[in-house]
C-alpha positions in Angstrom: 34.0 5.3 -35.2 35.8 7.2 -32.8 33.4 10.2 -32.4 31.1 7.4 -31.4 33.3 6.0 -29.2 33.8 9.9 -28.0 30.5 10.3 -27.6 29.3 7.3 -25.9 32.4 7.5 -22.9 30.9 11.2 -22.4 27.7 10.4 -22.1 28.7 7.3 -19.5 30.7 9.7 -17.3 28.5 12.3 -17.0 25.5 9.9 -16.4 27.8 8.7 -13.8 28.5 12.0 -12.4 24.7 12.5 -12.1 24.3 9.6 -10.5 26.8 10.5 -7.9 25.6 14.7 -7.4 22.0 12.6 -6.6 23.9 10.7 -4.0 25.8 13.5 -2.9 22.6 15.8 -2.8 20.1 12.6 -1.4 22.4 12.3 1.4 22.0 15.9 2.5 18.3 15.7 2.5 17.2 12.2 4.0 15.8 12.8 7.4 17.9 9.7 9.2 21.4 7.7 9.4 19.7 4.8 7.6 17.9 5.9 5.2 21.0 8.4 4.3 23.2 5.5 3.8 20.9 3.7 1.5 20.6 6.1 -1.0 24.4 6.7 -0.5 25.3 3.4 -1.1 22.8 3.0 -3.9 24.7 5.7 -6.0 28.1 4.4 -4.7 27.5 1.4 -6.9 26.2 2.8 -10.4 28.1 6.0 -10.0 31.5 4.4 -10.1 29.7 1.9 -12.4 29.2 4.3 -15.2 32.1 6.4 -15.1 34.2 4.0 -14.8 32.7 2.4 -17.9 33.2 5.4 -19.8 37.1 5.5 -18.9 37.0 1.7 -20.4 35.3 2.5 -23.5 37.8 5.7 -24.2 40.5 3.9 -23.4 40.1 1.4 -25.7 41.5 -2.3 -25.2 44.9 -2.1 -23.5 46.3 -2.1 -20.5 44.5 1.0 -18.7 41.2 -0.8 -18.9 42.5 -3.7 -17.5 43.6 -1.9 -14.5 40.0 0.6 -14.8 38.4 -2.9 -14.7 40.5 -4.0 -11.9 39.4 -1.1 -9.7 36.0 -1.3 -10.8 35.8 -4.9 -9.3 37.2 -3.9 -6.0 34.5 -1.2 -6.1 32.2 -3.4 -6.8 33.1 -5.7 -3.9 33.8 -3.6 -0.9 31.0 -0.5 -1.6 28.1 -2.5 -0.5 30.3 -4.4 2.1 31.2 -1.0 3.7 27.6 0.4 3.7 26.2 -3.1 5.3 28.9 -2.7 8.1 28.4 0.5 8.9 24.2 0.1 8.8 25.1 -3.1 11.1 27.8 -1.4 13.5 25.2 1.6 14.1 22.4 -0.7 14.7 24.5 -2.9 17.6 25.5 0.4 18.8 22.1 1.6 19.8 21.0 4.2 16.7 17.5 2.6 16.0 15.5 3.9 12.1 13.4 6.4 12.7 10.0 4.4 12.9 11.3 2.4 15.5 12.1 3.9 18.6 10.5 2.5 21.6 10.2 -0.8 20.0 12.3 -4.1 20.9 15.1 -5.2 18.5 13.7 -8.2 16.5 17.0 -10.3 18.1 15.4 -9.5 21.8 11.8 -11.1 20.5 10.8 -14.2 22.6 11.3 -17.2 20.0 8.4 -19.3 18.6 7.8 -22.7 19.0 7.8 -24.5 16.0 4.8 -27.1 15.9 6.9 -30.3 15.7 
């Protein structure tokens, strides 16, 4: 039972730890701001995901998984709130995607009239 539980942590983390070298490595090679913080924050929420699972599960029930559970809930909260700011902040600041220079900002678009 316990090389199971061994072996099933292990396999988690380093899952986990692939996840987060893709990340790591995706970021380097995505041409623009946006689409590097996509796949950023993409593998900012399984990577954590998955190792931290595999700290829970060789831990055991007590009070270290509690707490890994804990941090894994924060994680979980402010990792995609983070990346949506940022994305946000960047595009009120001017940096457009790639595809779209020259165009208007879909918030400067004349508003339709409904047919009421």
């Amino acid at each position: 039972m316990i090389e199971l539980q061994e072996l099933v942590a292990g396999l988690l983390v380093i899952t986990g730890s692939l996840f987060v070298l893709a990340g790591g490595i995706g970021a380097l090679r995505m041409p623009d701001f946006y689409t590097r913080i996509h796949g950023a924050s993409l593998t900012d929420s399984l990577g954590p995901v998955l190792v931290l699972g595999g700290l829970m599960v060789q831990a055991g029930l007590s009070l270290v998984t509690v707490k890994l559970a804990a941090v894994l809930l924060f994680l979980m909260v402010t990792a995609p709130t983070a990346s949506y700011a940022l994305a946000n902040a960047a595009l009120l600041a001017g940096l457009r995607p790639e595809g779209m220079q020259g165009r208007e900002p879909a918030s400067a678009a004349p508003e339709q009239e409904n047919g009421s």
